[in-house]
C-alpha positions as CSV (number, residue, x, y, z in Angstrom):
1,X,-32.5,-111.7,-73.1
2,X,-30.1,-113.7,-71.3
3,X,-27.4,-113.1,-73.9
4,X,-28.3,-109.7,-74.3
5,X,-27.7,-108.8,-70.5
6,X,-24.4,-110.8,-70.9
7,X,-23.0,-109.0,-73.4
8,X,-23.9,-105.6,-71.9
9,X,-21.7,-106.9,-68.7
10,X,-19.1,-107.2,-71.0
11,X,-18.7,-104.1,-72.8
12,X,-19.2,-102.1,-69.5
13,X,-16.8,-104.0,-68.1
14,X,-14.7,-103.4,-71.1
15,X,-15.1,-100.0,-71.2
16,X,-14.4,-99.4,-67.4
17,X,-11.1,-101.1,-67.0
18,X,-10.6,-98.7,-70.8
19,X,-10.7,-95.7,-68.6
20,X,-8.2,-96.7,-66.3
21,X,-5.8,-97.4,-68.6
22,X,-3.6,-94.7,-70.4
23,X,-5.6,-94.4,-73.9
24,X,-2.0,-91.7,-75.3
25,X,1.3,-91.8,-75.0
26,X,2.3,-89.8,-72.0
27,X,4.7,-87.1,-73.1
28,X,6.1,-83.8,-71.9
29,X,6.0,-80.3,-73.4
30,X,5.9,-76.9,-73.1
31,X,2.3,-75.4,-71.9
32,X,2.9,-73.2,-75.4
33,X,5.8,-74.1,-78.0
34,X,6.9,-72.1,-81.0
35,X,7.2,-68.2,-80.1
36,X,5.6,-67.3,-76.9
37,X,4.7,-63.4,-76.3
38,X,5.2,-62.5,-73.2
39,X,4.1,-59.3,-71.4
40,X,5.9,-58.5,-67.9
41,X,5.2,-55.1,-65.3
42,X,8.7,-53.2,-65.5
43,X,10.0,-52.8,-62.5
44,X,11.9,-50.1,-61.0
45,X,16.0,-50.4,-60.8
46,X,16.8,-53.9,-59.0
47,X,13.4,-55.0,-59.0
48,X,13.1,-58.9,-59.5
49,X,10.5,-60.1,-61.7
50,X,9.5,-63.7,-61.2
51,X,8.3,-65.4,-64.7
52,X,6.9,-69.2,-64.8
53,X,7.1,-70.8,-67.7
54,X,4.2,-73.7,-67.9
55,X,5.3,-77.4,-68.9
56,X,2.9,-80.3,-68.7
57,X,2.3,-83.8,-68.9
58,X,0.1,-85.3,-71.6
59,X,-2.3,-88.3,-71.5
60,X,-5.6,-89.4,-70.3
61,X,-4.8,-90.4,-66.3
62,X,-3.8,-89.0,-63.4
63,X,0.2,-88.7,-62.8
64,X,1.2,-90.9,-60.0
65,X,4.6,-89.7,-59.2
66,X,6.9,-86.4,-59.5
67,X,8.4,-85.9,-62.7
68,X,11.6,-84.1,-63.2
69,X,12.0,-81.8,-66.4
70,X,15.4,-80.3,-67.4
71,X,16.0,-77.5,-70.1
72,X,18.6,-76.1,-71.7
73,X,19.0,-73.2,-73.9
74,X,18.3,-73.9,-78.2
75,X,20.2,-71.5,-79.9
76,X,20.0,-73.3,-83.4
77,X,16.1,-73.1,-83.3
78,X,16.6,-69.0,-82.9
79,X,18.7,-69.1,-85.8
80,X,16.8,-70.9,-88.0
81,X,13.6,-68.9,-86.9
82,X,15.9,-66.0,-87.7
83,X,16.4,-66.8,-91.4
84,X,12.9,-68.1,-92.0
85,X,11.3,-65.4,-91.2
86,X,13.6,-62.3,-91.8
87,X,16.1,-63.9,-94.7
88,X,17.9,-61.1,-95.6
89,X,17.0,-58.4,-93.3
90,X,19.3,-59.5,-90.2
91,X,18.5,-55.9,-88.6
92,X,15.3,-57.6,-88.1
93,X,16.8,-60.7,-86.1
94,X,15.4,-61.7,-82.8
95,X,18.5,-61.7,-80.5
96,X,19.3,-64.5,-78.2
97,X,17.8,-62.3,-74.1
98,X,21.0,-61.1,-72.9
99,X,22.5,-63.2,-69.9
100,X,22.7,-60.0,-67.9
101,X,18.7,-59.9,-67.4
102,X,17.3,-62.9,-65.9
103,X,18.7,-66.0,-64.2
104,X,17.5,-69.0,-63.2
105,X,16.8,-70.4,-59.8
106,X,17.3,-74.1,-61.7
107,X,17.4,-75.9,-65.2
108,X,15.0,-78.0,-64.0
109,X,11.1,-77.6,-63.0
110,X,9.0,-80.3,-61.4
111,X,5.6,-81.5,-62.6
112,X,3.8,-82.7,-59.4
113,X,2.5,-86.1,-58.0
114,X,-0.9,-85.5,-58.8
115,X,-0.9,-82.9,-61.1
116,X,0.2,-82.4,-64.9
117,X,1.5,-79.1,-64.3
118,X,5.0,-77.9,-63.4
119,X,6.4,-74.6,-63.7
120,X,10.0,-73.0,-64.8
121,X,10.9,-69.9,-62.9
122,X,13.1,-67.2,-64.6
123,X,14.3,-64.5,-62.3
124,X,14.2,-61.2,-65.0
125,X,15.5,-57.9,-64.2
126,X,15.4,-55.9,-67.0
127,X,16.9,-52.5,-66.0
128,X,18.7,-50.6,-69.1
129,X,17.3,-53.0,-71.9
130,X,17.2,-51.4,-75.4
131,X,14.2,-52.7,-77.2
132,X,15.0,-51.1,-80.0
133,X,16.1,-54.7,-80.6
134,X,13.8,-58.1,-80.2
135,X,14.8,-60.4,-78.0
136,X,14.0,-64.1,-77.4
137,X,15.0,-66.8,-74.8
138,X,15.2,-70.1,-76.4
139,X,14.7,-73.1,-74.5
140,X,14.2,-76.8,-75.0
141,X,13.2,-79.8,-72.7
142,X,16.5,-81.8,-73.1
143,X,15.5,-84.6,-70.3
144,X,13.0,-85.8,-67.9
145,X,13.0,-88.4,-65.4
146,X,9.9,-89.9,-66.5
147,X,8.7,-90.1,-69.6
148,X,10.2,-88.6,-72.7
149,X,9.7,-85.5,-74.2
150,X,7.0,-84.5,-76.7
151,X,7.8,-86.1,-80.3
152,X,5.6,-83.0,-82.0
153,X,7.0,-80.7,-83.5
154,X,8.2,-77.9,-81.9
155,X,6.1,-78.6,-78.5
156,X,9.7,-79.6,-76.9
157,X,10.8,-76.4,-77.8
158,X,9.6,-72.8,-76.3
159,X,10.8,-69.3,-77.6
160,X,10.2,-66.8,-75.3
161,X,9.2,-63.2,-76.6
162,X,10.0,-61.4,-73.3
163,X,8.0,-57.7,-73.6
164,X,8.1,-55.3,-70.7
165,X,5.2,-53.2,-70.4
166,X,4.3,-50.0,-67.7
167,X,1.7,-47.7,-67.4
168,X,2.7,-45.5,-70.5
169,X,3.5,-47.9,-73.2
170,X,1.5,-50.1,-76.1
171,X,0.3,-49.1,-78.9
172,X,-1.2,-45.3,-79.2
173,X,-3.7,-44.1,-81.6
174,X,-2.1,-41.0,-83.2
175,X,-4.1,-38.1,-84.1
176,X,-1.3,-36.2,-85.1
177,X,0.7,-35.0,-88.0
178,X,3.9,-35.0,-89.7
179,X,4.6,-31.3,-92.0
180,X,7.5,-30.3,-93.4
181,X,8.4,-27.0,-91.1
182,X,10.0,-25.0,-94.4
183,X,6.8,-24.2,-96.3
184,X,3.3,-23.4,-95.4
185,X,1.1,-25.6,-93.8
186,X,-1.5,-24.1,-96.8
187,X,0.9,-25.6,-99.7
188,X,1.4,-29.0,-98.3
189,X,-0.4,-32.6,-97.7
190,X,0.9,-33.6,-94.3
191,X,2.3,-36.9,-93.4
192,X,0.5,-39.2,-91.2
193,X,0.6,-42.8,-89.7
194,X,-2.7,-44.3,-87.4
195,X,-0.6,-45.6,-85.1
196,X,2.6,-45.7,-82.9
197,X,3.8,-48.3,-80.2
198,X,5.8,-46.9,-77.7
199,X,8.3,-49.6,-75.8
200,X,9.9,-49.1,-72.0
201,X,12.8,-47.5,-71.0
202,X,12.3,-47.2,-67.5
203,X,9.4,-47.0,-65.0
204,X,8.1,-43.9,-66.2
205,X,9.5,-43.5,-69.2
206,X,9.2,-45.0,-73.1
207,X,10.4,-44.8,-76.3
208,X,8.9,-44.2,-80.2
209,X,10.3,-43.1,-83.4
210,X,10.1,-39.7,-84.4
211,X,7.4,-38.4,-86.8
212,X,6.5,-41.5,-89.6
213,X,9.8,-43.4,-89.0
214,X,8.7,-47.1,-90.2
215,X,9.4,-49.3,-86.8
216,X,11.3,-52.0,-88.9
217,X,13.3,-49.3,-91.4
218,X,17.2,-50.4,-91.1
219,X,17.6,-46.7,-89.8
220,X,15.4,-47.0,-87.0
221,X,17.6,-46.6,-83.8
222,X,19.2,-43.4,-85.8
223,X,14.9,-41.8,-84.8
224,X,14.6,-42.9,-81.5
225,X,12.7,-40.4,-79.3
226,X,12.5,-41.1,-75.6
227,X,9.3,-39.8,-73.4
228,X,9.7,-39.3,-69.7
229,X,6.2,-39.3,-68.0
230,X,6.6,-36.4,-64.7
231,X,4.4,-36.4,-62.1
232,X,3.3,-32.6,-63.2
233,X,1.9,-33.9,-66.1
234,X,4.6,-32.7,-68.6
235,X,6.4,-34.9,-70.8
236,X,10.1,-34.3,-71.5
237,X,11.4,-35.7,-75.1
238,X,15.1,-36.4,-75.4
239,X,17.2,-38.0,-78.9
240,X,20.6,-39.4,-78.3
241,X,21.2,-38.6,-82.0
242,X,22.5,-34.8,-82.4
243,X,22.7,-35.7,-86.4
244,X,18.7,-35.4,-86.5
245,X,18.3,-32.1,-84.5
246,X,15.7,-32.8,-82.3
247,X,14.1,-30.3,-80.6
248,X,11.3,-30.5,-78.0
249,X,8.3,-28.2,-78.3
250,X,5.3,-29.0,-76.1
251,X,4.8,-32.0,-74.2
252,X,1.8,-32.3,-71.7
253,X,-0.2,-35.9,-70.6
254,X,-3.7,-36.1,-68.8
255,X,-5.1,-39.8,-67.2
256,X,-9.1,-40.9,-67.3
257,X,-11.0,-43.9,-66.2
258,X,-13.9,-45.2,-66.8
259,X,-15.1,-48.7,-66.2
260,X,-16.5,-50.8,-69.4
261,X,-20.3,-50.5,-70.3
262,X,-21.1,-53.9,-71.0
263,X,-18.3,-55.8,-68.5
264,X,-18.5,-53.7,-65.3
265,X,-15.3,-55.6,-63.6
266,X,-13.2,-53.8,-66.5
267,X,-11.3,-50.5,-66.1
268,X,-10.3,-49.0,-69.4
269,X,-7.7,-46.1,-68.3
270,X,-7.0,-43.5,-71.2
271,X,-3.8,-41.5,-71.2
272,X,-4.0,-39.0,-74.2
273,X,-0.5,-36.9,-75.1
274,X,-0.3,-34.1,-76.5
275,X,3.7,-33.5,-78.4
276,X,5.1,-31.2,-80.7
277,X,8.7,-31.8,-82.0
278,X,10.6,-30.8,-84.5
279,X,13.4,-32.9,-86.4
280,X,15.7,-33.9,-89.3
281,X,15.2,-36.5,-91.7
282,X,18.8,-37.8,-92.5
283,X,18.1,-40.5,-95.1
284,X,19.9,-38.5,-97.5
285,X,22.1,-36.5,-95.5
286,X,23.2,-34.6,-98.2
287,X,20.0,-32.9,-98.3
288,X,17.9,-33.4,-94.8
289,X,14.3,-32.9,-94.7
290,X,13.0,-30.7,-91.6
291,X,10.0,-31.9,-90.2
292,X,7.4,-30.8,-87.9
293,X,5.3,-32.8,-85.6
294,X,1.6,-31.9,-83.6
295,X,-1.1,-33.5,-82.0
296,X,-1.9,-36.2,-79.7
297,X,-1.5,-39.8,-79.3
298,X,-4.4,-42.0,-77.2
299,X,-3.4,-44.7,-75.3
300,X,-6.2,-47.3,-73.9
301,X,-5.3,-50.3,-71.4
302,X,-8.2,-52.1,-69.8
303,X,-7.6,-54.1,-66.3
304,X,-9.3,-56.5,-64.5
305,X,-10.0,-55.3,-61.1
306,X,-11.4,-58.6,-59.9
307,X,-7.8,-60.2,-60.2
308,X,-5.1,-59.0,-58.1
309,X,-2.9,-56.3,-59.4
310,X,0.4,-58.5,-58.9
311,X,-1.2,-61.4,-61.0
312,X,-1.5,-59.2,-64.4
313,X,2.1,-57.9,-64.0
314,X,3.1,-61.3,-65.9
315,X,0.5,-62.9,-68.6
316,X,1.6,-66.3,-70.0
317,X,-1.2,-68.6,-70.4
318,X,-0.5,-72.6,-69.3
């Protein structure tokens, strides 16, 4: 019994100075590597949008001093993504965020005494982006004062999918119809597609491809359809491309909530559009087909209304 109790002094004794000891290699890393989505509130012209990036500190004890963490931009890993996943279809490429939107208050972030968090702050203003084109910001941890940065692969490395959202963009369920506007509706099997994202143009305003337009076709830009929101519940439709003859017919919106069933804290809001259009299909020019679109699209976003509205303007998760 004796021996018994002795040993059981040792192991806890063991195991207590265990825990105080670092059991991992400490390393630092992005709070998400590889490509990040992330969804920010559009603002109106020279609004600021403040955007933390997450970085942390791994291992199993406390960190007992400031750590300093600088970044730098990593324009091979974009390029690289950019073949691997598109090869040949370079319309497709991310492109590198344009220097004009965003700007940093510093390269480098620091992760707290007592804490293995730290944050990155971009500055983004993102008046007059085109997202007909995706963009990315790609950054990697290039030095830290403490520590070195993660030897994983890829967590040393972030690439930013920046994706402004407002109130009238995401992904609508479409209920309407594609016909071609030269013969009977009787004689023909119209054209349809279940779905269609819409992207921002400005506060009020988005943007969609006209009729069935794939939304990675090469000619995509050539169908671009932009949707301004009014406050009298209309919706003007404008094409910057005379070649496809676009001509608005009807536009109207209406707005409902309703709070979810099952999670009361959870406000779906519905806004359901109703568009008819008419335009060309140019992908033979030679010989145009003239199309005719009706119906309506449903949008449905769903908010938290126990969480501030300014915290759900940008969602990245540490």
């Amino acid at each position: 019994m004796k021996y018994l109790y002795l040993f059981l002094v040792i192991v806890l004794c063991a195991c207590n100075k265990e825990w105080e000891e670092e059991l991992f290699t400490k390393y630092v890393a992005f709070g998400k590597n590889g490509v990040v989505q992330v969804y920010v509130k559009y603002k109106e012209q020279g609004g600021n949008i403040p955007l933390k990036i997450p970085l942390v500190l791994s291992g199993s004890t406390d960190n007992n001093m400031d750590v300093n963490v600088t970044v730098a931009l990593d324009k091979d890993t974009l390029e690289n993504l950019n073949f691997d996943r598109f090869r040949l279809r370079q319309d497709l490429y991310f492109k590198e965020f344009p220097a004009e939107f965003y700007s940093f208050k510093t390269l480098t972030a620091t992760i707290p005494k007592g804490s293995n968090t730290g944050h990155l702050t971009i500055d983004l203003k993102l008046d007059g982006i085109d997202l007909v084109n995706k963009y990315i910001l790609p950054l990697e941890i290039v030095a830290t004062s403490r520590y070195s940065p993660s030897v994983l692969k890829h967590y040393k490395k972030a690439l930013i999918s920046i994706i402004p959202f407002n109130n009238f963009s995401g992904r609508y369920s479409v209920a309407g119809a594609v016909w071609d506007r030269t013969r009977s509706e009787n004689g023909q099997t119209a054209l349809t597609t279940p779905y269609r994202n819409t992207w921002v143009v400005n506060e009020n305003s988005v943007f969609f491809y006209a009729g069935v337009t794939e939304e990675e076709a090469i000619d995509r830009a050539g169908y671009k359809i932009s949707a301004r929101f009014n406050q009298d519940s209309t919706v003007t439709l404008t094409s910057g491309n005379p070649a496809i003859n676009f001509a608005q017919q009807k536009g109207t919106y209406t707005i409902s909530k309703r709070m979810d069933e099952v999670q009361p804290y959870l406000e779906k809001t519905y806004t359901t559009v109703y568009l008819e259009y008419h335009y060309d299909d140019i992908t033979n020019p030679a010989f145009p087909l003239k199309y005719r679109f009706a119906g309506s699209m449903v949008l449905e976003k769903i908010k938290n209304i126990q969480i501030p509205e300014e915290e759900q303007q940008v969602q990245i998760p540490d």
